[in-house]
N, C-alpha and C positions, 0 to 999 in steps of 0.2 A: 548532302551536307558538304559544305566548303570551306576548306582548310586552309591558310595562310600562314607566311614566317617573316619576320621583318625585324633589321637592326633595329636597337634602343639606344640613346644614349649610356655611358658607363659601361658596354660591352658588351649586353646579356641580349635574350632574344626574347621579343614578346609572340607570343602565337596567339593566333584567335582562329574558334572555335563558331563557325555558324550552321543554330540551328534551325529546324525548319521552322519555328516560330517566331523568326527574327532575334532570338536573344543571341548574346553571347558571353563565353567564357572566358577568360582571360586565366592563361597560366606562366609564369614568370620563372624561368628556372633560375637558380641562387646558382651561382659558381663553389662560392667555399661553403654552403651548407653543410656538406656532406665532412669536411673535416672538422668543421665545430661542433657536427654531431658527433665525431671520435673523440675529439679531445675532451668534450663532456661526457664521455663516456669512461673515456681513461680516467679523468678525475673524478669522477663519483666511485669508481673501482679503487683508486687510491684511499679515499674518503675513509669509503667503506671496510679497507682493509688498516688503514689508520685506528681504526675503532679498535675494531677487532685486537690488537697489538695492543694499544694503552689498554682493554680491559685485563690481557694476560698481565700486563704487565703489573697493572693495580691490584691483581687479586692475589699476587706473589711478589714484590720486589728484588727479589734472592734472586727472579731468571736475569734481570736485566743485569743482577751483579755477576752473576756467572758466564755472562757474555764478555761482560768488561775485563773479565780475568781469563778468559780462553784469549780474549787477545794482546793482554799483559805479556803471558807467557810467549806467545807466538812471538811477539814484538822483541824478550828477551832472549828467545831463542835464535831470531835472526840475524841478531848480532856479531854472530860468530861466522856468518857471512859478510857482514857491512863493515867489521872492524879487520882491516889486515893481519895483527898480530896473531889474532885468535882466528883467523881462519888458515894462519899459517899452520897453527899449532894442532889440527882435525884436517886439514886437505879438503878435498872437494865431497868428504863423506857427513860433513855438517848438514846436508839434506835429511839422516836420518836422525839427527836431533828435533826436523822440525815437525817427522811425518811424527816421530814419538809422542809430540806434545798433543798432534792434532787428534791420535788412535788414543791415546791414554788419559786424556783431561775427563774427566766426568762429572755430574753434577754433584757426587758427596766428598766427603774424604774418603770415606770408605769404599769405595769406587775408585777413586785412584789410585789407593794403595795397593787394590785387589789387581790393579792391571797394571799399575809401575813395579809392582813385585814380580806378579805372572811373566812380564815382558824379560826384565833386569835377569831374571833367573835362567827362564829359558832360554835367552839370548847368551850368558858366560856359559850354561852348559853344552847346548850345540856345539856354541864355538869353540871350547876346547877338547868335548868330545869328535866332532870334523877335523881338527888341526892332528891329534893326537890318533887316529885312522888315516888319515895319510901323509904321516910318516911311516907308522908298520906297510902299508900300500907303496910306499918308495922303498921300502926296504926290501919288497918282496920279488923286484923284477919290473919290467918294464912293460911285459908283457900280462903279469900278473896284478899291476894296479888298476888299470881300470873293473877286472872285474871286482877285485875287493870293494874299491869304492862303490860299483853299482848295486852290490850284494846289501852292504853297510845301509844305505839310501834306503833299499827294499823292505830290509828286515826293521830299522828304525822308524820308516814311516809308517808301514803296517804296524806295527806292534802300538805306535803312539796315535795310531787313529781310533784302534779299536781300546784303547786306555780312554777314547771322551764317552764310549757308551758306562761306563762304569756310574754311576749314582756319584759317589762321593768324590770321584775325581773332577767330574764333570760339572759339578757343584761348586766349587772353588778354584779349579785350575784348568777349566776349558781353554781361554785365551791362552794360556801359557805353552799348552802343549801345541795349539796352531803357532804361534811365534815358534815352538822349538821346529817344528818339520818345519819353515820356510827357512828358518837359520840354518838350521845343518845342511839342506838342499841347495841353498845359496852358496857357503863356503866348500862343502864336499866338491859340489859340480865345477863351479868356477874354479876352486884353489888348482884343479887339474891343469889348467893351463897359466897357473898365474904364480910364478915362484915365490914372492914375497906372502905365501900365505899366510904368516903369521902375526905379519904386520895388519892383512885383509882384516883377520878378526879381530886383530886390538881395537883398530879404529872404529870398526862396528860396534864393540862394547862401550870404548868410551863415549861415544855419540849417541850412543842411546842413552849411557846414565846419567847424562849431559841434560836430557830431554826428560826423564821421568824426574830427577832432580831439581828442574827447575817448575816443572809440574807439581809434584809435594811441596816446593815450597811455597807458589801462591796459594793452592789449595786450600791450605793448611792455616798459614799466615793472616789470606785475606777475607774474610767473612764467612768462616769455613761453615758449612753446610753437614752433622753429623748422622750417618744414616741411621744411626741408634736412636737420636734422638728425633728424629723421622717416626720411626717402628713404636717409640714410646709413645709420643700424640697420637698415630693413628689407633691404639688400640684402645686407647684413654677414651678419643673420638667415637670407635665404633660403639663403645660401651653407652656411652649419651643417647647414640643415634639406635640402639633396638632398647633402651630405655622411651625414649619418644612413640618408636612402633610400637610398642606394645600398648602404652596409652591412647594412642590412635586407633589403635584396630577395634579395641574394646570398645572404644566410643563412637566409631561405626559400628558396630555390630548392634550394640545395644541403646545409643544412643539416637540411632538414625532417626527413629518418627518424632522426637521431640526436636531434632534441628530442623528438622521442614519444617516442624510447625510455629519455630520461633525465629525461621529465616536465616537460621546462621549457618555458616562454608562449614561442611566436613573437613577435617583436615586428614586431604587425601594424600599431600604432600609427605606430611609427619608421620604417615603411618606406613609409608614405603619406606623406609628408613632402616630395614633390614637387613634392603636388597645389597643394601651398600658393604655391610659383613658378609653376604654370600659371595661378592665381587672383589673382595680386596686379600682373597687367598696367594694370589701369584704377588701381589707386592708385600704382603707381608714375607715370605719366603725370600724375597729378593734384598730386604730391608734386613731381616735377621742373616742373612749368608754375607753382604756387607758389611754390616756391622762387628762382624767378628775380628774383620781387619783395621777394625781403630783402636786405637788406643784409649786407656784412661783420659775421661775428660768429662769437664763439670763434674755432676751430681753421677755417673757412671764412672765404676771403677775397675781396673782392667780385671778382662773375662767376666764381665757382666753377664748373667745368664740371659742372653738374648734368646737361645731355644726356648725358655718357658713363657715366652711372651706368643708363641707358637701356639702352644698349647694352651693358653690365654683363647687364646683366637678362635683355635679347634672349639673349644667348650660354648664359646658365642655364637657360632657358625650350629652347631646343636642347637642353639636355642631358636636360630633364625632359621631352620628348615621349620621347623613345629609351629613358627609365626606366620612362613608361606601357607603351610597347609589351613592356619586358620583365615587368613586371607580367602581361602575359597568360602569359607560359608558365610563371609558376608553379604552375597550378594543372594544368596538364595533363601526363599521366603519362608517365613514361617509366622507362628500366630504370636500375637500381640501377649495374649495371657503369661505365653511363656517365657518370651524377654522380661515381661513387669517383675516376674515371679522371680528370676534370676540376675538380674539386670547389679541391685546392689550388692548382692554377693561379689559378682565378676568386676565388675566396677573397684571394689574395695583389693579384690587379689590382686587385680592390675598394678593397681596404686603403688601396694604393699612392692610387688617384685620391681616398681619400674624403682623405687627409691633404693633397692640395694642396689639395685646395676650404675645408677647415680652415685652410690657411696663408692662405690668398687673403682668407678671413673674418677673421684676425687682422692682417692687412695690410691693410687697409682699415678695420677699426675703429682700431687707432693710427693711422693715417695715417702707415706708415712701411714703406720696401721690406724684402721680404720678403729673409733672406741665404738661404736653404735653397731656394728656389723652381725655381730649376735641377737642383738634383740629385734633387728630388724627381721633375720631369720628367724625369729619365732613368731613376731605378727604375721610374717609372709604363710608360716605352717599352721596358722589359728585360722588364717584366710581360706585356705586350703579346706581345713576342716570344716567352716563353715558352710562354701559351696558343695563339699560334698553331701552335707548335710540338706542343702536345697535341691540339688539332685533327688535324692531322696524321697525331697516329700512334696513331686511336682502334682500340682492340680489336679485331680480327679474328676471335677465337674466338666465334663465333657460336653462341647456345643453341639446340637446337635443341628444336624442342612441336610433337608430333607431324608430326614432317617435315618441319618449315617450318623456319626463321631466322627470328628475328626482324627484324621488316620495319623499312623506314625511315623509318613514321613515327611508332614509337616513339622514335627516337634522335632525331629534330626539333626536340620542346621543348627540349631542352637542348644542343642544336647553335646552335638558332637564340638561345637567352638567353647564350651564351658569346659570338656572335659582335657582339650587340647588347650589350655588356659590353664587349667591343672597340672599338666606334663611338661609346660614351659617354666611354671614353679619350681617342680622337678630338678630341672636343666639347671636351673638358675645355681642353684645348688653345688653344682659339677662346678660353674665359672666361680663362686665362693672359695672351691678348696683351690683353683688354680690358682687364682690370686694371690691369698695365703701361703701359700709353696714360693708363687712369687718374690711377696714379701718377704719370707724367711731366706730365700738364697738372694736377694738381694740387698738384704739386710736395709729394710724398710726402717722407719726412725719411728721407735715404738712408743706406746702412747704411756700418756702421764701415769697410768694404773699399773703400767707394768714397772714402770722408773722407778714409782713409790717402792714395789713389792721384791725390785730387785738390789736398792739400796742395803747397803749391810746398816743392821742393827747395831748401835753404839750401846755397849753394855754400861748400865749406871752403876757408879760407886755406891757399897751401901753404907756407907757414912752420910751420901747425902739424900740417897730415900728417906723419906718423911716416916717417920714411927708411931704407929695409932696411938692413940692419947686415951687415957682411961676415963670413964663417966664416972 
């Protein structure tokens, strides 16, 4: 085989390729191939991550606002750098006005209160408990201050580290107590060699409240974001979404052989919808531990009972364990007689439970008692009854293959899904009285029957009562 290389016009080199059958190859090498192949690389990676961004960004427009306002504040924090007068007035410690705004902006108000307060607090406390330990440390000797100071360091930082394992500390004042051990370690350590400590700490404080300051007040001001009202939707939300699973599951289970044979999608989507209350336990906790720190607003009035939306939560999260478990026997087999035989019982109890958890969700997104709530609860317990009663009186006429009966643990799967279908009834019960409790401590806007019944009675004159007339 005989190889050759030969200049081309434009630069490039033609090679030819001879084989033993006389043909040949011809291969052309591109000089800039290879970076038009990067740059459309790069660009379809831009493309594709463009997408990506405008779909967050469409499916929330609050993130893109909250971008716009983290760099409001930056832009007006930095001012006290860019304007002489005011950077006269802070020195060269206006840095921590600007790391305040970057560590403390967060997506709710209730979040930045929780860590403009944390910060604000533990920042005046260190530093005048630091200021006010060495001075006793300068009074005591010269040789006696440092170890005060490093004693003071030892015992405060230990004592406030082991104050984050605490539950209820750690809960609401985590951040704060990390600012308190960098602030006092910063002014204790440094104030040692630096005489003007007093002044060290002033300007630490005022730069910080300079920073959480002007934090609260875009937050606040500019489209504010309320984690309360976060914690309200989502629990309104999960009540919809095991309202849906539950009429899904049911119609898998029992409705499966009639959708194959009419061609129609299970809806496997709707009936996972559970999962989503088994998964939203850490934000509900994070949602109600923020919201504590807002204030009166809208339709929430200060100290809202945000704990019993908690417990809202807990009683739906019971329901949706009992939903996983029925999720399992959907898939395992059983005979036809015994779905047909139970099918409209469970079907109807489904119904019955999926429309209070629907009422409980519209009652609590208004903020206002539900009137139907009652009677709903008793067709859901007539439901109840009636399946138990189909339990009861399951088919007797046994098939029989090759001389057996059908054994019993074919009939299981859907013994055991009707009677977990029962128990979720149950449950539903438990989310009823939370609600209620709900509504009563949050003074829910009660309905026209109770309005009627708690109007006071205007007593009539009886001059002007009518007097029976004689036949």
């Amino acid at each position: 085989m005989d190889t050759s290389a030969k200049e081309v016009q434009g630069g490039g080199v033609e090679w030819r390729v001879r084989v033993p059958q006389s043909s040949s190859v011809v291969v052309e090498s591109q000089p800039w191939a290879w970076l038009a192949g990067i740059v459309l690389a790069v660009v379809s990676k831009a493309v594709g991550f463009g997408g990506k961004a405008w779909s967050v960004a469409a499916d929330d427009p609050r993130r893109v606002v909250h971008g716009v306002k983290v760099g409001t504040g930056l832009t007006l924090v930095s001012l006290f750098y860019y304007t002489r007068p005011l950077y006269d007035g802070v020195g060269g410690w206006a840095m921590w006005a600007v790391m305040t705004v970057v560590v403390v902006f967060e997506y709710t108000v209730g979040g930045c209160l929780c860590k403009g307060f944390n910060r604000a607090i533990a920042t005046s406390t260190a530093g005048l408990l630091a200021v006010g330990i060495h001075w006793v440390a300068s009074k005591s000797g010269e040789k006696a201050e440092p170890v005060i100071l490093s004693a003071s360091v030892f015992i405060l930082a230990s004592a406030a580290t082991f104050s984050r394992f605490i539950p209820a500390i750690k809960a609401r004042f985590d951040y704060g107590i990390t600012i308190f051990i960098l602030t006092f370690s910063l002014v204790a350590v440094s104030g040692y060699r630096v005489d003007q400590l007093l002044q060290l700490a002033q300007e630490r404080v005022y730069t910080i409240s300079i920073g959480v300051g002007i934090c609260l007040l875009v937050c606040v001001l500019v489209c504010p974001v309320w984690a309360g009202q976060e914690l309200h939707l989502l629990v309104s939300g999960n009540l919809e979404k095991l309202a849906d699973s539950l009429e899904g599951l049911v119609e898998e289970c029992f409705m499966a052989d009639e959708a194959k044979e009419e061609g129609k999608q299970l809806p496997s989507a709707k009936s996972q919808g559970y999962k989503c209350v088994l998964n939203s336990k850490a934000t509900e906790d994070s949602q109600a531990n923020l919201a504590k720190w807002e204030p009166g607003h809208g339709r929430f009035r200060f100290r809202h009972p945000w704990s019993q939306y908690l417990k809202v939560a807990a009683a739906m999260r019971y329901c949706a364990y009992c939903m996983e478990a029925f999720n399992g026997c959907i898939s395992s087999e059983t005979t036809e007689d015994m779905k047909s035989h139970l099918r409209e019982s469970c079907v109807k109890l489904s119904s019955d439970s999926s429309k209070i958890l629907r009422e409980l969700s519209s009652s609590i997104k208004s903020m206002k008692e539900s009137r139907s709530i009652q009677s709903l609860v008793v067709e859901m317990k007539n439901g109840v009854q009636e399946l138990q009663v189909a339990l009861r009186s399951l088919p007797t006429n046994h098939v029989k293959k090759h001389r057996a009966t059908v054994s019993l643990m074919e009939a299981m799967p859907v013994v055991t899904a009707a009677s977990l279908l029962i128990e979720v009834s149950d449950r539903i019960e438990g989310v009823v009285e939370a609600v209620g409790l709900l509504g009563r401590l949050a003074s829910f806007e009660p309905t026209d029957r109770k309005k009627a019944s708690s109007s006071p009675v205007v007593p009539q004159d009886e001059s002007v009562r009518p007097q029976p007339q004689e036949v």
